[in-house]
C-alpha positions as CSV (number, residue, x, y, z in Angstrom):
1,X,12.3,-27.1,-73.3
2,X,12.2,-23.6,-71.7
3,X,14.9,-21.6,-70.7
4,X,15.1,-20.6,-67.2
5,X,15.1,-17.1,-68.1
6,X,11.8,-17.7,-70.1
7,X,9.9,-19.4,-67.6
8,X,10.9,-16.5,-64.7
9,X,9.4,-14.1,-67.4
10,X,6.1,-16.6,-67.5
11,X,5.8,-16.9,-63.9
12,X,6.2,-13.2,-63.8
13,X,4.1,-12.3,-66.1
14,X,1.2,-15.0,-65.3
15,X,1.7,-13.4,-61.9
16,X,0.8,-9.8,-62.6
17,X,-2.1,-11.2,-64.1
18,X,-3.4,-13.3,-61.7
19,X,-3.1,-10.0,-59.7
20,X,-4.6,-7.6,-61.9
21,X,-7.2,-9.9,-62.5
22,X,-8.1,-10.2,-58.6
23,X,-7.7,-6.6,-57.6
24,X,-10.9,-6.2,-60.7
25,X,-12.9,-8.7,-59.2
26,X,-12.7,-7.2,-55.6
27,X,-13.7,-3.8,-57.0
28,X,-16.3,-5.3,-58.8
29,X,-17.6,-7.0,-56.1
30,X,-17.0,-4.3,-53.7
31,X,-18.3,-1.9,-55.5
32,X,-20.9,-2.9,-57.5
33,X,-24.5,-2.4,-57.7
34,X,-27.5,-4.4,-57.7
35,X,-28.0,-4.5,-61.3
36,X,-23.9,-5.1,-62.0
37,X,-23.2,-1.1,-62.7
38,X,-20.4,-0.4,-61.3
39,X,-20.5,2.9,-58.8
40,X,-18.5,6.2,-59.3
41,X,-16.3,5.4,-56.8
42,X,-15.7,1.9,-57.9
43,X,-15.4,3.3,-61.5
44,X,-12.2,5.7,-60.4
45,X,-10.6,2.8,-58.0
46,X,-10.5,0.7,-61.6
47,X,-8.9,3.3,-63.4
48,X,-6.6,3.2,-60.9
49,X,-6.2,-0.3,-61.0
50,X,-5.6,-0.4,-64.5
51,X,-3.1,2.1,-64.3
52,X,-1.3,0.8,-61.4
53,X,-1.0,-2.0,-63.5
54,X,0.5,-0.4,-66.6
55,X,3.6,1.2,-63.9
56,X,3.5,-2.4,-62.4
57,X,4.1,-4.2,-65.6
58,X,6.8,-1.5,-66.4
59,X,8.3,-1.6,-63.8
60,X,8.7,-6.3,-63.8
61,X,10.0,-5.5,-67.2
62,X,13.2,-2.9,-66.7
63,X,14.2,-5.1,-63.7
64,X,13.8,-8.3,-65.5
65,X,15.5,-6.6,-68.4
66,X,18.8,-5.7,-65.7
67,X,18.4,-9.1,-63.7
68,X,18.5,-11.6,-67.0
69,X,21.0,-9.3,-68.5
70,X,24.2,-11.4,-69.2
71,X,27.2,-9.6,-69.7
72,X,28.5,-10.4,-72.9
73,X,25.9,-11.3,-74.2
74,X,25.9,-8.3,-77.0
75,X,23.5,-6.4,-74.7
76,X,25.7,-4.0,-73.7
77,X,26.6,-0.4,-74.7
78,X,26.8,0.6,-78.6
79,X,28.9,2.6,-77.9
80,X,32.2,0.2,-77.5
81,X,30.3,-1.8,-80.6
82,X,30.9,1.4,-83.1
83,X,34.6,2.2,-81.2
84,X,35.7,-1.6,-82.4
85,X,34.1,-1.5,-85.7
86,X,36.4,-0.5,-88.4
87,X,35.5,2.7,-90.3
């Protein structure tokens, strides 16, 4: 069975994806032409999209990375790590 912290990152991530997936079709559809080329403008509002999606993406993963965080759980500073650790 799946941890609850694994299926938030799922949903999450299936999420984004869904997204992603429908913001490309409305451009497509939006902006395409008759014989499925996509236009100029259309082309730049993809690029955008897709990059949109790379910040969006990094952006899920640092706050899923601080909201599933346990302290405790070894995630923590190295720093206290190497200042127990005998030399």
């Amino acid at each position: 069975m799946l941890d609850r912290e694994q299926l938030i990152e799922i949903v999450v991530a299936v999420s984004a994806i869904f997204l992603m997936l429908g913001v490309m079709f409305h451009i497509g559809s939006t902006y395409g032409g008759d014989n499925g080329v996509l236009t100029p403008d259309g082309a730049e509002l993809l690029v955008g999209a897709i990059v949109g999606f790379v910040f969006l993406l990094t952006a899920v993963g640092i706050g899923l990375a601080f909201l599933l965080n346990e302290p405790g759980a070894g995630l923590e500073d190295d720093e206290d790590a190497d200042a127990q650790s005998p030399a």
